[in-house]
DRENTORKE-259581 format. One line per 10 residues: their letters; for each residue x, y, z of C-alpha. Coordinates in Angstrom, 1 decimal, padded with zeros to 4 digits. Layout:
N
a = X:Y:Z | ...
***
This chain:
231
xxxxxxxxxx = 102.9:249.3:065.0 | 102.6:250.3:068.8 | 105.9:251.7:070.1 | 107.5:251.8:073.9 | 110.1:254.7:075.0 | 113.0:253.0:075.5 | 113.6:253.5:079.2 | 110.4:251.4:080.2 | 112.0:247.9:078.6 | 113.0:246.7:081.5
xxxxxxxxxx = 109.6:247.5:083.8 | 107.9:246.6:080.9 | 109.4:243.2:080.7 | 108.6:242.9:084.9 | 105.2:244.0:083.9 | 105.0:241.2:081.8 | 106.1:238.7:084.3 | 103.9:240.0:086.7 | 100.7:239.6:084.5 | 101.6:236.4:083.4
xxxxxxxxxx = 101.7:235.2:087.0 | 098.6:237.0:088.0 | 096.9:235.0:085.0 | 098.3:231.6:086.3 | 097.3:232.5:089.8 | 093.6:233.8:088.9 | 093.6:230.1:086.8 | 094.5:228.1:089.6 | 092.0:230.0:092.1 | 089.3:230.0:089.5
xxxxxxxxxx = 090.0:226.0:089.2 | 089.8:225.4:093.0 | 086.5:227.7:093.0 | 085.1:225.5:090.6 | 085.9:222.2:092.2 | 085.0:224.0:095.9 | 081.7:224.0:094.3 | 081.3:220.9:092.6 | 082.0:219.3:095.5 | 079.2:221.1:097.2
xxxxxxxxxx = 077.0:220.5:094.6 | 077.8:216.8:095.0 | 077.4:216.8:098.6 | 073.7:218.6:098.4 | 073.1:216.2:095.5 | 073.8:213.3:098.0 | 071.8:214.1:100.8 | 069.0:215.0:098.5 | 069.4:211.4:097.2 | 069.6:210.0:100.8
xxxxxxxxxx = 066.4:212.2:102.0 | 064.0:211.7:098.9 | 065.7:208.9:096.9 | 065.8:208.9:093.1 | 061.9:209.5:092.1 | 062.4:212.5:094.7 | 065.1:214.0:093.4 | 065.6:217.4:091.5 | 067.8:220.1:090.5 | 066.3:222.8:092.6
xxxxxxxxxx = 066.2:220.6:096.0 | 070.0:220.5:095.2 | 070.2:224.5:094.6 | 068.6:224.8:097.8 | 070.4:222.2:099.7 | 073.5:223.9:098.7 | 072.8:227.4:098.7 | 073.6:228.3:095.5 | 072.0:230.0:092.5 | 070.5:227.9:089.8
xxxxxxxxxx = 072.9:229.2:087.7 | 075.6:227.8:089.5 | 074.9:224.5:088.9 | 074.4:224.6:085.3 | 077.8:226.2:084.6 | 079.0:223.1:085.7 | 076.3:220.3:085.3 | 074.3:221.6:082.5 | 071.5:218.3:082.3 | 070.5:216.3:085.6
xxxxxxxxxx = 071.6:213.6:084.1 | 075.2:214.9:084.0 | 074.8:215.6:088.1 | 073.3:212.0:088.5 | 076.3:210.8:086.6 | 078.8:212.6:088.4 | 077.3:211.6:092.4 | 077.2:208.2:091.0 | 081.0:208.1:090.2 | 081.8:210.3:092.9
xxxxxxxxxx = 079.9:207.6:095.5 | 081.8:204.7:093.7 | 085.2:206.6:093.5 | 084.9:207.1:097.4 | 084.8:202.9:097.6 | 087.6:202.7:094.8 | 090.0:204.5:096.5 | 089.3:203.0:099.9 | 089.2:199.4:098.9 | 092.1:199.2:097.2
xxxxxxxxxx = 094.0:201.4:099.6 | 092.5:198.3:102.1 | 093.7:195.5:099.5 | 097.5:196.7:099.1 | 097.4:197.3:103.0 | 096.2:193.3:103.6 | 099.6:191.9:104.0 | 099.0:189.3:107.0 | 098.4:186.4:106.0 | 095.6:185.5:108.9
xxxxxxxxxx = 093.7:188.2:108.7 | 092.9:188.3:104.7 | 089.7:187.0:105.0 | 088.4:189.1:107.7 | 090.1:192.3:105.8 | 088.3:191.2:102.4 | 084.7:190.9:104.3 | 085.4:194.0:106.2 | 085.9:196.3:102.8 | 083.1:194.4:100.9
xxxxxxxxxx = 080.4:195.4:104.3 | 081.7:198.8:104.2 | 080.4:199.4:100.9 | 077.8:197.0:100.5 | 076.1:197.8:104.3 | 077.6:201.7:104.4 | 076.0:204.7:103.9 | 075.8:204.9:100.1 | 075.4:202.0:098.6 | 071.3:201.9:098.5
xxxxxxxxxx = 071.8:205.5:096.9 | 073.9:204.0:093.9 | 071.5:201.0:094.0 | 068.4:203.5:093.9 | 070.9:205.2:090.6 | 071.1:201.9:088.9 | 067.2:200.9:089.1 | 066.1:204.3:088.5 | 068.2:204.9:085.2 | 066.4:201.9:083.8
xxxxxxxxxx = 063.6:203.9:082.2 | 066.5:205.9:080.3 | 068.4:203.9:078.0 | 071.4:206.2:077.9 | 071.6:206.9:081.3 | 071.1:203.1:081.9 | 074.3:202.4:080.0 | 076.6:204.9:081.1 | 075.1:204.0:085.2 | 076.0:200.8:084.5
xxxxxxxxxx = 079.5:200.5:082.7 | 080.3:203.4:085.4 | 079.2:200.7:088.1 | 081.4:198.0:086.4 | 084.2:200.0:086.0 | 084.6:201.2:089.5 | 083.6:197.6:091.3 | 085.6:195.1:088.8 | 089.2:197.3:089.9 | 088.2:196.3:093.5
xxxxxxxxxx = 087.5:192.6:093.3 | 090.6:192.2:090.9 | 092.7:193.8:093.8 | 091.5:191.5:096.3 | 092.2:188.9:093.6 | 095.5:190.0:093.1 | 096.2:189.7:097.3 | 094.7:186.3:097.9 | 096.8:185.3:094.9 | 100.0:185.4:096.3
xxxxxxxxxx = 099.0:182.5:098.6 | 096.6:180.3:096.1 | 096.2:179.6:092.3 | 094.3:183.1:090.7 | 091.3:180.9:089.3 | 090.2:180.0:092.9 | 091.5:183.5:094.2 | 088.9:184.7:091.9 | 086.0:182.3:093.2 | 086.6:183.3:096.5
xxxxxxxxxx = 086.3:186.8:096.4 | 083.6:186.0:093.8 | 081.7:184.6:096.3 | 082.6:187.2:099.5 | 081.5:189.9:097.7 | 078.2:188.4:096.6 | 077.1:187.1:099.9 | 077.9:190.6:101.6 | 075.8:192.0:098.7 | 072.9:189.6:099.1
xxxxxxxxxx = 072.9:190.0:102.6 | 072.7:194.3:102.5 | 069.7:193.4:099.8 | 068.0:191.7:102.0 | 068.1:194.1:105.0 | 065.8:196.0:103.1 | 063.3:193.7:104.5 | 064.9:191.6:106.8 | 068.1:192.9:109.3 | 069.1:190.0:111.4
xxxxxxxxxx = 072.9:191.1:112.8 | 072.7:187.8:114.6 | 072.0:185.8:111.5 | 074.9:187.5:109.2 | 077.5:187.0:112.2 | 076.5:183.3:111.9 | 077.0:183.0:108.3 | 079.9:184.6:108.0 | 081.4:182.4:110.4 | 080.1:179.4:108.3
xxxxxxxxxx = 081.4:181.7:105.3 | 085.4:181.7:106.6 | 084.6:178.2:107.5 | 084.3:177.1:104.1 | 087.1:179.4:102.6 | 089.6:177.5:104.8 | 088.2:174.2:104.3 | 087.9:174.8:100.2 | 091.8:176.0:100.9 | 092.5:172.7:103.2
xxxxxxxxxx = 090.9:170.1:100.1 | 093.8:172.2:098.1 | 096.1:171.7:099.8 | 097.3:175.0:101.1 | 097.8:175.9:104.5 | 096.3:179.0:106.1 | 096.5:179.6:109.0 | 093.1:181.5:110.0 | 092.1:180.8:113.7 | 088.8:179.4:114.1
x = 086.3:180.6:116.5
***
């Protein structure tokens, strides 16, 4: 057994509060270090993604993008498929928390509709969505991957469209809450599928005005009032 003179209990004891809190602190800076650089990691992953798409991408494009050892990035994504995995929920957590954020904040009445469209083009015709989409219809060659893509991809957009659900409900019956976002959501996502080939900014303004159009009218045959100016 290891024995202590007597007269260093006390600075002993200080001693030991001071290493325990140096061990908390050198925890806590040793967790931010590691999201600091999984967040760069992502952010090099990203661009990569955005410059060479998924057939183009690798691990050491990502190294170099970031400036960090090779190393690095296998202490904290071991597999490519992990990193894919992790800038595919990072890109969808981005839209999560922003949607929904949008949802709770749509509280006049009026402007629902143009709030609703508004979140659904800022995913479906912002920066990121054709590098999820490239995710999704790359990962079909890997079973696995395929899976995980794609129950990540539900389980980030299903939260969004039930929030939007949950808004318009408060002013209609939740089945044809449901249809309507239901249907917002898909023509803003058929329309940024089909810029791929075909951009026509004129041609979207007009449907969408056709699109608010019908909302209010399907609203009108149900009898419920909304009071949405028309253009």
């Amino acid at each position: 057994m290891e024995r202590y003179p007597l007269n260093t209990k006390i600075s002993s004891n200080k001693q030991s509060d001071k290493a325990d809190t140096d061990a908390v602190n050198a925890s806590r800076s040793q967790d931010e270090r590691s999201l600091e650089m999984r967040s760069r990691l992502i952010s090099a992953s990203i661009e990569v993604l955005r410059e060479r798409g998924f057939s183009g991408f690798s691990t050491e494009a990502v190294v170099h993008n970031a400036g960090v050892s090779r190393g690095a990035l296998l202490h904290h994504y071991r597999h490519k498929r992990d990193l894919i995995l992790a800038v595919h929920e990072h890109l969808y957590q981005i839209a999560v928390d922003k949607s929904i954020e949008g949802a709770q904040a749509a509280t006049d009445q009026s402007k629902i509709f143009d709030e609703m469209l508004k979140d659904a083009e800022s995913f479906f015709l912002g920066e990121h969505f054709f590098s999820v989409l490239d995710i999704v219809l790359s990962a079909s060659t890997d079973p696995d991957l395929k899976t995980e893509i794609l129950e990540a991809s539900q389980k980030a957009r299903l939260p969004i469209e039930a929030e939007w659900v949950k808004v318009m409900s408060k002013y209609m019956r939740p089945p044809l809450a449901e249809n309507l976002v239901y249907m917002t959501f898909n023509m803003v996502r058929g329309y940024a599928m089909r810029t791929l080939w075909d951009s026509n900014a004129e041609k979207y303004a007009e449907v969408t005005a056709i699109w608010k159009t019908m909302m209010v009218d399907t609203l009108t045959r149900e009898d419920i009032d909304w009071p949405v100016e028309q253009s």
